[in-house]
Every structure is written in C-alpha cells, then in structure tokens.
C-alpha positions in Angstrom: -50.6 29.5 -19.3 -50.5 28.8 -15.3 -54.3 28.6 -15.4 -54.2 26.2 -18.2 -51.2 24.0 -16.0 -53.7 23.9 -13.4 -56.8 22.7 -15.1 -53.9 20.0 -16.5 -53.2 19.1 -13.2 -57.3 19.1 -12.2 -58.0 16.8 -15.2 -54.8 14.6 -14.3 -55.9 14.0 -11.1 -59.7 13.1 -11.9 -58.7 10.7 -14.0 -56.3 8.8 -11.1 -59.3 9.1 -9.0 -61.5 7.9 -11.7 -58.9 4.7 -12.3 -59.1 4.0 -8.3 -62.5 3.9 -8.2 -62.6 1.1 -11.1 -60.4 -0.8 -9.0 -62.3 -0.5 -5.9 -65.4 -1.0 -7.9 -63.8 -4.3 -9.4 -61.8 -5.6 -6.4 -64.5 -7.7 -4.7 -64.5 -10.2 -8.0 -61.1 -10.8 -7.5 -61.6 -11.5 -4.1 -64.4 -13.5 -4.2 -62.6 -15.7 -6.9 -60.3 -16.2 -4.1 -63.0 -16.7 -1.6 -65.0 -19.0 -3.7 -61.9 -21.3 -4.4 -61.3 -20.9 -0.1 -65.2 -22.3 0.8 -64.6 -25.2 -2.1 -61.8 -26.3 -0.1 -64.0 -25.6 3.3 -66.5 -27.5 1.7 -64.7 -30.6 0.6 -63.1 -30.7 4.1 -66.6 -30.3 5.8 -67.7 -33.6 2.8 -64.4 -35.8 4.1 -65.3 -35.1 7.6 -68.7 -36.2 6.7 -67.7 -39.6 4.9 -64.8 -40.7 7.7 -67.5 -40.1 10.4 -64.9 -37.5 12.0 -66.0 -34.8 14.7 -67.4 -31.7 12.7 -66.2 -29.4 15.4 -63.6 -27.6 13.6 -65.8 -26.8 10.8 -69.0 -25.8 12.9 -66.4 -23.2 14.7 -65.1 -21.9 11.1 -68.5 -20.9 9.8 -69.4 -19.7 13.3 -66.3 -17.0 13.1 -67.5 -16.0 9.5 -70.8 -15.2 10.5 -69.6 -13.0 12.9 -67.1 -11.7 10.9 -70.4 -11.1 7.9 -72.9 -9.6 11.2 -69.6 -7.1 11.6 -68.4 -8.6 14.9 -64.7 -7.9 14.0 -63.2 -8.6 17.1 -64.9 -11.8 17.9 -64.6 -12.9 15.0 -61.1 -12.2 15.1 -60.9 -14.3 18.8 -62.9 -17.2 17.1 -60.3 -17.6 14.3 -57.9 -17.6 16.7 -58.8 -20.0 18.7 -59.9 -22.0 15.5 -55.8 -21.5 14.6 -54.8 -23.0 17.6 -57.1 -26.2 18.1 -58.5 -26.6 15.5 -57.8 -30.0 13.4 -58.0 -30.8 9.8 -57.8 -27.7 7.1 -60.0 -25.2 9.0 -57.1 -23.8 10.8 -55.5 -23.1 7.4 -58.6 -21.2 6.4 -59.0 -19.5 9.3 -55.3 -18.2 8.8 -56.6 -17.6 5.1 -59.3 -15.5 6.4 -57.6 -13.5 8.7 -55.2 -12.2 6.6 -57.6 -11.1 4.6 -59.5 -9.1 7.3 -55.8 -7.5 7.3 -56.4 -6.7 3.2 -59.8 -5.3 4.1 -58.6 -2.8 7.3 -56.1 -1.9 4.7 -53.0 -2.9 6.4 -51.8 -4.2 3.1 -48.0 -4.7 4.2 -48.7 -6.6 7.0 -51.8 -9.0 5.3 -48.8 -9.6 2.7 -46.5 -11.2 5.7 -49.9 -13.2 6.6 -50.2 -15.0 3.2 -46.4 -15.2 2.6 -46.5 -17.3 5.6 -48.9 -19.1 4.9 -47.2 -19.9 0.9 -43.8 -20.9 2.5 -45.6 -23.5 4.5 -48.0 -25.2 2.0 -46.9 -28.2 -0.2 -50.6 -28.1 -1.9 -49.6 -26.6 -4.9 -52.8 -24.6 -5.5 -53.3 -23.1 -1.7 -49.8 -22.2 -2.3 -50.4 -20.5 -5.7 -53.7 -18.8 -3.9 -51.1 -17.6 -1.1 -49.1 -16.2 -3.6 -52.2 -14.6 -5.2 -53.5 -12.8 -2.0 -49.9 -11.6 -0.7 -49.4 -10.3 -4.0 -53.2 -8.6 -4.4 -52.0 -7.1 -1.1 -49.1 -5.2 -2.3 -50.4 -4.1 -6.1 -51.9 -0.9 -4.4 -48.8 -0.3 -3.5 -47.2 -0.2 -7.0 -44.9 -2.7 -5.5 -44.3 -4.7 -9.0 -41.0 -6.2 -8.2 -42.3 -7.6 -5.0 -45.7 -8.6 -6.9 -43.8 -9.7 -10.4 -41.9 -12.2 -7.7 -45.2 -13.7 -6.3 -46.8 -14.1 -9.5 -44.2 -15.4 -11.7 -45.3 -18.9 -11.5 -48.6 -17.9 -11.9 -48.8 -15.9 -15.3 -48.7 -18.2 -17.9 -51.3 -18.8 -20.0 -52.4 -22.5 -19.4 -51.9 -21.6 -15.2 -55.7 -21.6 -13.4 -54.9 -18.2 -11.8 -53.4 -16.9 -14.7 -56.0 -14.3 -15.6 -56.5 -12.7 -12.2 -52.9 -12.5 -12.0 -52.4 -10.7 -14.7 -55.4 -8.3 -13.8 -53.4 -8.0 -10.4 -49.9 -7.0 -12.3 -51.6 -4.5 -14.5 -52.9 -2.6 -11.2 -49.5 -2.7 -10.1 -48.3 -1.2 -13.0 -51.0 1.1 -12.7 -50.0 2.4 -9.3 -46.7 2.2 -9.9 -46.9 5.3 -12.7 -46.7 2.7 -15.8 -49.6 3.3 -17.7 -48.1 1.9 -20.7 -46.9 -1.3 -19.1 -50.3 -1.6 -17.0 -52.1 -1.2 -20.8 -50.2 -3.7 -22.2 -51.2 -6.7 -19.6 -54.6 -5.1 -19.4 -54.5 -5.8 -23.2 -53.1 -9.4 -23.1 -56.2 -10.3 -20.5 -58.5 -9.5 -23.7 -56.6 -12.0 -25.8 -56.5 -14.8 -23.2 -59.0 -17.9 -23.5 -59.4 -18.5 -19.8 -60.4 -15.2 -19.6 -64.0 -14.9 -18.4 -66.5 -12.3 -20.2 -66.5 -10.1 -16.6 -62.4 -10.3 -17.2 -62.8 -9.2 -20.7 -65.5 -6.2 -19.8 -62.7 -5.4 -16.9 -60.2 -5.0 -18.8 -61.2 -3.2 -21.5 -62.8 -0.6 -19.6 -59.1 -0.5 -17.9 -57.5 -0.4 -21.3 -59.7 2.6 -22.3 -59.5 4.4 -18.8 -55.7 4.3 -19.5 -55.8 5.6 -23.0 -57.9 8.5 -21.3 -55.0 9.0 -19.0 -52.4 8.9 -21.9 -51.3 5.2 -22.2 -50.6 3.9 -25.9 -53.6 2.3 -27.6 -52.6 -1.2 -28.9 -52.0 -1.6 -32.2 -54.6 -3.6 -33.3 -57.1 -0.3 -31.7 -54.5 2.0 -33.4 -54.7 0.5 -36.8 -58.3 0.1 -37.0 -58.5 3.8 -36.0 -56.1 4.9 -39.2 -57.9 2.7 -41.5 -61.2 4.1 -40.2 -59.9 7.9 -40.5 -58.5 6.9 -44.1 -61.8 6.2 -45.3 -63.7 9.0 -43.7 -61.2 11.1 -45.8 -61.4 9.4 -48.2 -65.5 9.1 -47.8 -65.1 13.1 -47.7 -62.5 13.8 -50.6 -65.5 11.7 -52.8 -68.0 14.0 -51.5 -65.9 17.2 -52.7 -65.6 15.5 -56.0 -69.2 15.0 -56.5 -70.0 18.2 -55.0 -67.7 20.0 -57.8 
C-alpha cells in the first residue's frame, strides 16, 4: 500500500510538471500578442512622427534599447530604456516602461513586474494600453495562483465581445491551475473552445489544457462526458448484438 501511495505521488507530480511545461511551452504566444499589439502602437507613433515632420529621436533610441535587449545586452538595455523613460517624448517612453516591466516577467520577478504594469494601468486614459496593462500585471501574477488579484485585473476584460477577451481567459485558467482548481481552470479552458474570437492556436491550446487536466483528475465537460456514454452504450450494445448472433 505505501509503495502504491508513492508511485501516486510520482504520477501526481509528473503530471504538474507536465502541465508547467505546456504553459511554458505556450507563454511566448501570449506574450507576443501583447508584444505585437506594443510595436503596432510603436509603429503608428514612429508613422505620426513621420507625417508631422517631428524629430525621430525617441523612436531611433527605442529600437536601439530592443536590439540590445534581443543581442542579450541586459543591462544596457536596461540603461537605454531608462534614459528613453526620462527624455524621451511622444509614446516611446510609455513603451519603454512597457518593455521593462516585462524584462521583470522574463527574470521572473513576477511580484514586482506586476507593480510595473499596475503603474503603468492607473496612469493611462487610452483605454486599450490600459486594458494591455491590466493584461500583463495580471499574466504576471497567474503563476502565482493569485486568482483574486488576477480575477480583479481581468474583470473588465472577460467578456465575450472584449478584444483581449480570449487571452484573458487563457490567463485565468492558469491561475486556477496554479492555484490547485483543476475543475475551475477546466471549466474556462473549456469556455475558450466555445468562444468566436478564439483563434485556431487558442482552440489547439486549450484543448490540449482541457485534456492535460482531465489527465490530472479535472471533470470532463459534459458535452465530452455525454458523447463518451453514448459511445460506450453503443459498444455494448454493438457487443450484446454480437453475443446474440454468436448464440
């Protein structure tokens, strides 16, 4: 019995490691949604620079800090963003806050790259760099299995018809997830596969969440759960007429 407690415990803990590495696997989507949406806003900044014949400085500075930041010069890159921060004009010192709260996400200093972006959401009135804010600040803390903290962030960003609604409900089923709610993290896992905005790499996501969790001990969904009865009713019943011929 103790021997058969510990290959329990063995097979428990395989599977956690197995759900981790799907989330590590998947994370850089996530963040390059993000990302993209941060470089569309670079770029239109860069284009209205361009057409009111304003000094490109700022912007030659930003994409000088992120290819140091890409050739692995953390530091500099680091001192480049900085200064970008302080005098810089336009949006790029927004982005360059954006981007180094991020590095924060990427060190793993989740707590504190939270602070960055909450700081950054409190002092936005765009609407959708607010709502991306929110987004990062609450990527940062769904490793933590921090959902009341994360459920707070997102709140405004769940429904249906929102943009960002699908990668935040991909984000709230991690934190369920890491929190020790495999049922609840099913659930919203589920509810991505039923979403129209979802795109097909959201749907392959979350089903192979969905089916890493059953593996672990989640509920299936009912819709799985019923076609699985109906399919074992008529393999019986597939095998009772096979008797009956056979006698």
């Amino acid at each position: 019995m103790a021997e058969d407690n510990i290959f329990s415990e063995v097979d428990e803990e395989l599977r956690n490691e197995r759900m981790r590495n799907l989330w590590k696997k998947y994370a850089p989507f996530i963040f390059a949604l993000a990302g993209a949406i941060i470089f569309l806003v670079a770029a239109k900044e860069g284009w209205d620079y361009y057409q009111k014949s304003v000094s490109s400085k700022s912007a030659d500075k930003f994409y000088a800090a992120i290819d140091l930041l890409q050739n692995n010069n953390i530091e500099k890159g680091k001192i480049a963003l900085d200064k970008l921060i302080e005098e810089g004009s336009g949006q790029y010192p927004l982005l360059a806050e954006f981007r180094k709260a991020a590095i924060l996400l990427n060190e793993g200093k989740n707590q504190q790259a939270a602070e960055n972006f909450d700081n950054i959401a409190n002092r936005q009135s765009d609407k959708n760099l607010r709502n991306l804010a929110l987004l990062y600040s609450a990527l940062a803390l769904s490793d933590l299995g921090d959902v009341e903290a994360v459920n707070a962030r997102l709140s405004g960003l769940i429904a249906a018809d929102n943009p960002f609604s699908v990668t935040a409900q991909e984000i709230l089923g991690l934190t369920y997830y890491a929190g020790g709610d495999i049922d609840k993290a099913r659930e919203i896992f589920t509810n991505i596969t039923t979403n129209p905005l979802a795109s097909n790499d959201s749907l392959s996501r979350a089903q192979i969440y969905i089916a890493q969790l059953i593996a672990q001990g989640a509920k299936e969904p009912q819709s799985l759960a019923a076609t699985q009865i109906i399919n074992n009713d008529n393999n019986a019943d597939q095998d009772s007429n096979g008797e009956n011929s056979a006698n």
